[in-house]
VODREN-421839 format. One record per residue (C-alpha): residue in one letter; x, y, z. Coordinates in nm, 3 decimals, padded with zeros to 5 digits, always signed. Example, Ala and Ser with C-alpha at 12.3 -4.5 7.8 and 13.67 -1.06 7.14 Angstrom:
// VODREN-421839
+-------+---------+---------+---------+
! rovex !      c1 !      c2 !      c3 !
+-------+---------+---------+---------+
!     A ! +01.230 ! -00.450 ! +00.780 !
!     S ! +01.367 ! -00.106 ! +00.714 !
+-------+---------+---------+---------+
//
This chain:
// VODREN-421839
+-------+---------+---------+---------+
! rovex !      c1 !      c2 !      c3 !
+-------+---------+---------+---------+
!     X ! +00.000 ! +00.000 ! +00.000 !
!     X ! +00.253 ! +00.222 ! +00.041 !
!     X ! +00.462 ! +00.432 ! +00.323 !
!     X ! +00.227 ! +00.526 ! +00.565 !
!     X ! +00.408 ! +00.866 ! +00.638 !
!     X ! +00.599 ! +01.111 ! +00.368 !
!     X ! +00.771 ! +01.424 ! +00.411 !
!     X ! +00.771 ! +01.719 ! +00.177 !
!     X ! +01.093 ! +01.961 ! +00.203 !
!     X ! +01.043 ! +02.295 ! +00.131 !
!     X ! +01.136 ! +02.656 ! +00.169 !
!     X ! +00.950 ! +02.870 ! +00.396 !
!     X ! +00.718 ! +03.030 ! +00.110 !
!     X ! +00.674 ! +02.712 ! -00.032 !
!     X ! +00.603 ! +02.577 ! +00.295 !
!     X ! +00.369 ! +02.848 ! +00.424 !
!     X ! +00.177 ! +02.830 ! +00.116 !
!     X ! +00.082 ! +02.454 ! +00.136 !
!     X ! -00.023 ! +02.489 ! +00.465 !
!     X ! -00.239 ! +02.783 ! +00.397 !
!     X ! -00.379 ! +02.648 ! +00.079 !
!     X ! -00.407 ! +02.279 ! +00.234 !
!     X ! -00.267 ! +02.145 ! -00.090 !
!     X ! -00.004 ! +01.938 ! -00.277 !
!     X ! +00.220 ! +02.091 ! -00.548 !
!     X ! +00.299 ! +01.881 ! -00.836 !
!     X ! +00.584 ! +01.985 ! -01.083 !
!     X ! +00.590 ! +01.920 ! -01.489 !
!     X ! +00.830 ! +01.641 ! -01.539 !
!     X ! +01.041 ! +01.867 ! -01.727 !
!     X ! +01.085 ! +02.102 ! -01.538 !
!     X ! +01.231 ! +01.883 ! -01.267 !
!     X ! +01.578 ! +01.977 ! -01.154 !
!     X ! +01.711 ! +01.640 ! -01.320 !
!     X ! +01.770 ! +01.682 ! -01.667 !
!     X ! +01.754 ! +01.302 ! -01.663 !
!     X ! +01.421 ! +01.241 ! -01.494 !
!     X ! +01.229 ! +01.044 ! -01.674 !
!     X ! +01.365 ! +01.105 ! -01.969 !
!     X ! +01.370 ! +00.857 ! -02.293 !
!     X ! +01.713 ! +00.809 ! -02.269 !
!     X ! +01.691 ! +00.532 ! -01.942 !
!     X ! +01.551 ! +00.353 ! -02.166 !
!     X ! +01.736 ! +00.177 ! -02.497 !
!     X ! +01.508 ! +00.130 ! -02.754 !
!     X ! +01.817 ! +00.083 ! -03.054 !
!     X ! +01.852 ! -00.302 ! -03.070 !
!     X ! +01.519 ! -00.312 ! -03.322 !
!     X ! +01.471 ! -00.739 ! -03.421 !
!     X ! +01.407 ! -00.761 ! -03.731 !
!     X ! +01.038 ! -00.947 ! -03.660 !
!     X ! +00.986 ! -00.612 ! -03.524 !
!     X ! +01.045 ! -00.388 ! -03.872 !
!     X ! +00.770 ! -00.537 ! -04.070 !
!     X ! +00.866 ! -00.323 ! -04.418 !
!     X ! +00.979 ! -00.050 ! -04.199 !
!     X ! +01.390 ! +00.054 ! -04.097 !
!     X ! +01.501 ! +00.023 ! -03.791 !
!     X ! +01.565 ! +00.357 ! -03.744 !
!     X ! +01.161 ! +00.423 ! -03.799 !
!     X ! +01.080 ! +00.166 ! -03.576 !
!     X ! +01.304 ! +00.296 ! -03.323 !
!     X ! +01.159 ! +00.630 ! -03.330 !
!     X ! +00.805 ! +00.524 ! -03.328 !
!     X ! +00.860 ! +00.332 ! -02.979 !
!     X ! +01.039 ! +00.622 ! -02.817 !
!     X ! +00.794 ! +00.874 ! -02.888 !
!     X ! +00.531 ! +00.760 ! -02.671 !
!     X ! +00.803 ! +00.820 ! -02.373 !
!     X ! +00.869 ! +01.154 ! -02.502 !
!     X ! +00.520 ! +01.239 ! -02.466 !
!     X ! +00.483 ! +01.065 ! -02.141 !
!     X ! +00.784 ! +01.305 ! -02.019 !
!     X ! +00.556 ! +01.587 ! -02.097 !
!     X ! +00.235 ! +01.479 ! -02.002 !
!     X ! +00.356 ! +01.359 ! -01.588 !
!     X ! +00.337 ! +01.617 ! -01.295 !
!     X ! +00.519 ! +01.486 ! -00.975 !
!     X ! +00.532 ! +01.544 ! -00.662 !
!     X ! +00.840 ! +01.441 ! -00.481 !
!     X ! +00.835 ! +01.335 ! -00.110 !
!     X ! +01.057 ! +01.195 ! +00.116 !
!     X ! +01.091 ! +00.871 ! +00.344 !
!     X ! +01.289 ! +01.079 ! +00.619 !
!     X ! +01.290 ! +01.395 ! +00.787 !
!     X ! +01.606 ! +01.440 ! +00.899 !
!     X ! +01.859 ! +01.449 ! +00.559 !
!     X ! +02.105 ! +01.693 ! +00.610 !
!     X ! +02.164 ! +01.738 ! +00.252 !
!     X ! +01.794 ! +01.798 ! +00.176 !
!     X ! +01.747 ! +02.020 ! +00.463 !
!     X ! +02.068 ! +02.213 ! +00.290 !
!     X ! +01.896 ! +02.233 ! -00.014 !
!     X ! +01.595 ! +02.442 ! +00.122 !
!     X ! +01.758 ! +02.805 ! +00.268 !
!     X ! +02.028 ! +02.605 ! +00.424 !
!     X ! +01.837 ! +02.469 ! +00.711 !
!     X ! +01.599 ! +02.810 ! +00.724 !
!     X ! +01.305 ! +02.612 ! +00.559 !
!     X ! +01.068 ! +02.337 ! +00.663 !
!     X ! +00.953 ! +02.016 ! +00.643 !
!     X ! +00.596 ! +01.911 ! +00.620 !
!     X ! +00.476 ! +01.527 ! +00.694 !
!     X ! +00.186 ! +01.393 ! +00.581 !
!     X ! -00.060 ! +01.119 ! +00.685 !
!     X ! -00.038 ! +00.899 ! +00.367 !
!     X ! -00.350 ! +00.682 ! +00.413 !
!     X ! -00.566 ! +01.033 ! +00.505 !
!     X ! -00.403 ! +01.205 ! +00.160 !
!     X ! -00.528 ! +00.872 ! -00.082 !
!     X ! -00.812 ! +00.938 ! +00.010 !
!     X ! -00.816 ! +01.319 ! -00.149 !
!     X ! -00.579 ! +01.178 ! -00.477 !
!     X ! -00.797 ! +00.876 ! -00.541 !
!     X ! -01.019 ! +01.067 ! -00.768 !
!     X ! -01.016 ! +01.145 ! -01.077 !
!     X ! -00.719 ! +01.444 ! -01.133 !
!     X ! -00.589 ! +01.357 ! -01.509 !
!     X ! -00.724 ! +01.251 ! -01.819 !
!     X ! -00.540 ! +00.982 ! -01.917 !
!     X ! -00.533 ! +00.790 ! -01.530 !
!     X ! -00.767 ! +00.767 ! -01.233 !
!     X ! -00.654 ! +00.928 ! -00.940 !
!     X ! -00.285 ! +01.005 ! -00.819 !
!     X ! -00.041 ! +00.710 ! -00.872 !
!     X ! +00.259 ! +00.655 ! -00.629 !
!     X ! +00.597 ! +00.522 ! -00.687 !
!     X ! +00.913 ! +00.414 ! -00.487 !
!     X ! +01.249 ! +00.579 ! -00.690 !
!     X ! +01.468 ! +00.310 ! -00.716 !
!     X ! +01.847 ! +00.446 ! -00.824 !
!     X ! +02.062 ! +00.317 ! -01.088 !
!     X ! +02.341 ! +00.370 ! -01.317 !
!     X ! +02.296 ! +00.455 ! -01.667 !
!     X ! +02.444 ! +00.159 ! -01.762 !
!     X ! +02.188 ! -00.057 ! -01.660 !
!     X ! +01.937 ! +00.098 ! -01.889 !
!     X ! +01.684 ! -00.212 ! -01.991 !
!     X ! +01.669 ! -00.314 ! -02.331 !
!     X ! +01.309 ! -00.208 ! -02.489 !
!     X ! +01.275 ! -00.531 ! -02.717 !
!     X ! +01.420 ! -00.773 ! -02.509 !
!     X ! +01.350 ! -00.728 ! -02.134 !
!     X ! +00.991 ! -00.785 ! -01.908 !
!     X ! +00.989 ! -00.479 ! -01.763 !
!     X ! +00.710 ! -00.199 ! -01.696 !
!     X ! +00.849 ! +00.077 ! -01.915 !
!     X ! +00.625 ! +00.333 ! -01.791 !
!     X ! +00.719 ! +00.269 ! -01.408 !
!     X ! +01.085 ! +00.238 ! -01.484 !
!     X ! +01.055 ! +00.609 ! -01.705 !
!     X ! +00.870 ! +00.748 ! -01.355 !
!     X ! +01.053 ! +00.610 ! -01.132 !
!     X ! +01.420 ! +00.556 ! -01.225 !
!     X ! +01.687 ! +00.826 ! -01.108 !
!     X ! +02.071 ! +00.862 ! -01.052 !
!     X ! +02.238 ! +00.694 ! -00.796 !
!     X ! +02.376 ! +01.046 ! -00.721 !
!     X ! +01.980 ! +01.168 ! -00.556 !
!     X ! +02.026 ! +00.794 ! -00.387 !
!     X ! +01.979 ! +01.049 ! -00.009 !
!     X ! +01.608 ! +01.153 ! -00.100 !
!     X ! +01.520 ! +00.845 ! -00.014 !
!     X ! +01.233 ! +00.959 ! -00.284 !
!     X ! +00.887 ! +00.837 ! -00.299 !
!     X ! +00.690 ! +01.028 ! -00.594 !
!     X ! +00.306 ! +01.087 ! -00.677 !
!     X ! +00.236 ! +01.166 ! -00.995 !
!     X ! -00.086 ! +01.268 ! -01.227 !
!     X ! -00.090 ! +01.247 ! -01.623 !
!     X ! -00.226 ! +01.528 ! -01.823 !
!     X ! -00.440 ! +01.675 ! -01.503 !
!     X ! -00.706 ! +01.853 ! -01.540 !
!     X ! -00.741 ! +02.251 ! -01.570 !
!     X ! -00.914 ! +02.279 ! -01.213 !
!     X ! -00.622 ! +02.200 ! -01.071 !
!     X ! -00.360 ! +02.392 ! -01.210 !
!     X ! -00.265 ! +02.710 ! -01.140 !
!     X ! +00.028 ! +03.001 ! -01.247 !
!     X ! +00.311 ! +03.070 ! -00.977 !
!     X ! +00.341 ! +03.438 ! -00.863 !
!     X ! +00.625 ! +03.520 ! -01.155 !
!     X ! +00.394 ! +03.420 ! -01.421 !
!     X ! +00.136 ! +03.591 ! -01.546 !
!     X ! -00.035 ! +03.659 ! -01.938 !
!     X ! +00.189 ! +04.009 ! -01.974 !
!     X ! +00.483 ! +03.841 ! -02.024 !
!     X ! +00.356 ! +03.636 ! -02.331 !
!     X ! +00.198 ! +03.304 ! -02.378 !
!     X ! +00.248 ! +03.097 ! -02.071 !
!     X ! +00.425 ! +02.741 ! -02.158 !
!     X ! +00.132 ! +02.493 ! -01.983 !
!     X ! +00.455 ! +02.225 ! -01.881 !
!     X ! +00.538 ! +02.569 ! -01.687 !
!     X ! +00.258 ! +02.544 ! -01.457 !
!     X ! +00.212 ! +02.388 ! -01.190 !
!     X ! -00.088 ! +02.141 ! -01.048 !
!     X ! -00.204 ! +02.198 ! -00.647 !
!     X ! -00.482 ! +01.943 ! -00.569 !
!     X ! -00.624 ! +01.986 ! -00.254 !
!     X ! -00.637 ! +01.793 ! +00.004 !
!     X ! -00.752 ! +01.789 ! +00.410 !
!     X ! -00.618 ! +01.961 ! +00.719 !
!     X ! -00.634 ! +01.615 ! +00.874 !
!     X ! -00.357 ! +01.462 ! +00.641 !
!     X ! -00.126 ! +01.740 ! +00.762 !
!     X ! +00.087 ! +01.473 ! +01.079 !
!     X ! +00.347 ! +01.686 ! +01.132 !
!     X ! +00.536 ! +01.983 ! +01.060 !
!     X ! +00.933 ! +02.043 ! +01.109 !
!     X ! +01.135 ! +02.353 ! +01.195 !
!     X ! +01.472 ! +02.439 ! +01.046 !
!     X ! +01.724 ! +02.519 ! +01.253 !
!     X ! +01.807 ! +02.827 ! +01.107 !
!     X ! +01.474 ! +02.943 ! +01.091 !
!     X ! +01.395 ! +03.284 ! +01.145 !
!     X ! +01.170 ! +03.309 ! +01.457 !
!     X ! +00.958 ! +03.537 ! +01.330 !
!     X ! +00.870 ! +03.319 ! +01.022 !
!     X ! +00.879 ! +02.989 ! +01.278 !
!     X ! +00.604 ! +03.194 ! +01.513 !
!     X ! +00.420 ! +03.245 ! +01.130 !
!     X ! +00.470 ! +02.847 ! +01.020 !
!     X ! +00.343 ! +02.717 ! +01.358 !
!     X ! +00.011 ! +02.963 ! +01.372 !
!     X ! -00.091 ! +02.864 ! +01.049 !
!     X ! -00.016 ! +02.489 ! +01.091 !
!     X ! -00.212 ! +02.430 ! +01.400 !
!     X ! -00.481 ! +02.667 ! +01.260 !
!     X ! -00.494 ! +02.432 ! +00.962 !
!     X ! -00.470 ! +02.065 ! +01.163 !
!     X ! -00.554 ! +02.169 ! +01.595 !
!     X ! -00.367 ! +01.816 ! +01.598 !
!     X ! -00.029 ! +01.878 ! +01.374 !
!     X ! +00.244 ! +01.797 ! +01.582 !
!     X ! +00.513 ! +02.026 ! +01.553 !
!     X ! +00.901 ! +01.971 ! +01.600 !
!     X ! +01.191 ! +02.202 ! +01.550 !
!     X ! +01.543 ! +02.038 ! +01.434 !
!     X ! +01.867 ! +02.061 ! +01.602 !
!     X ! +02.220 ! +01.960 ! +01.601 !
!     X ! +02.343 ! +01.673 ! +01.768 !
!     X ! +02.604 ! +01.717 ! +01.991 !
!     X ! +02.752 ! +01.377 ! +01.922 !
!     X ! +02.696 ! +01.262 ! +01.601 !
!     X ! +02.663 ! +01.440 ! +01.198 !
!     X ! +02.301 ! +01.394 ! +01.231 !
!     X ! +01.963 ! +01.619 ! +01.288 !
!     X ! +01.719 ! +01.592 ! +01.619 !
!     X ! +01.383 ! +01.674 ! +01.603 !
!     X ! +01.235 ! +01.844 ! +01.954 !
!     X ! +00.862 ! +01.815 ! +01.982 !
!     X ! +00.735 ! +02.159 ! +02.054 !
!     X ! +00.478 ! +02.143 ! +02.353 !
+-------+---------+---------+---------+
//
């Protein structure tokens, strides 16, 4: 079924904003910060048998079973979440340590992402990132594998920290999409893999919420009245160093 908690990481706008809007941001595939998520390229599709031609070259056939990854590439908005809460490298990532990190009740959130979001799949799907090397790349013709999965869910061995689980929606609808503060119609037509998708979902899936620890206090005060406005239940924990060890503690805040 599934982890039965996930953590989002993000800065403290990002973070302020999915609490206040009690919603989930999901990003165009590519416009991921891998240029190699799922991308065509994990996949070889160049050792065409010749059963497989039927009239046609190779080099047709080739192209004609890559292009439906292509498409898929632009047609998938994730959402990537976490197994853990404490990563010092993803805690780095976000304002070096000012930002937060936001768990959620998994089994509360299905519920929300079980309907109906894109046009081409019911409901919100979820997949485990599994890391690899290039090299492995599965052969198109040849192998038993679940192309699509392996294109969703395959990254560098290099993001192997994220411990990543992903959620993901293909083609969603209009009703949930909506243009980020820097775009807007006066700057020219808006590219649609540009924008991003927020479906909603309940206070109640909101578990827990994590501090930085550089946070400002004046945005921590700000993170933790709008948290327990949103969830009266949300536990709330800030992060600090451990004395003894290269790893992050997380303080329950009474």
């Amino acid at each position: 079924m599934g982890e039965a908690k996930l953590y989002k990481y993000l800065d403290f706008n990002g973070g302020l904003m999915m609490l206040q809007n009690s919603d989930i941001q999901f990003t165009n595939a590519t416009q991921l910060n891998d240029p190699f998520d799922c991308h065509p390229s994990l996949i070889d599709f160049s050792n065409v048998p010749k059963e497989a031609c039927r009239g046609w070259t190779p080099e047709i056939i080739e192209e004609l079973k890559r292009d439906p990854f292509r498409r898929i590439r632009e047609e998938a908005w994730i959402c990537s979440l976490s197994k853990v809460y404490d990563s010092i490298l993803m805690w780095s990532y976000y304002s070096k340590h000012k930002g937060i990190c936001i768990g959620l009740d998994m089994e509360r959130s299905r519920k929300y992402l079980s309907r109906m979001l894109g046009g081409t799949m019911i409901g919100c799907a979820e997949v485990e990132v599994q890391y690899k090397d290039i090299v492995e790349k599965p052969d198109y013709f040849r192998d038993a594998k679940d192309f699509f999965r392996y294109q969703i869910s395959t990254k560098a061995k290099a993001w192997e920290h994220e411990q990543e689980v992903r959620l993901f929606i293909l083609d969603p609808f209009p009703t949930y999409m909506a243009l980020l503060p820097w775009q807007n119609d006066d700057k020219g037509p808006i590219d649609w893999k540009e924008v991003r998708a927020f479906p909603k979902i309940g206070g109640e899936c909101f578990e827990s919420v994590y501090l930085g620890v550089n946070m400002d206090t004046d945005e921590k005060s700000k993170i933790i009245s709008v948290a327990r406005k949103l969830n009266p239940d949300i536990k709330i924990y800030q992060m600090g160093i451990d004395s003894n060890a290269f790893r992050l503690n997380a303080e329950l805040i009474k």
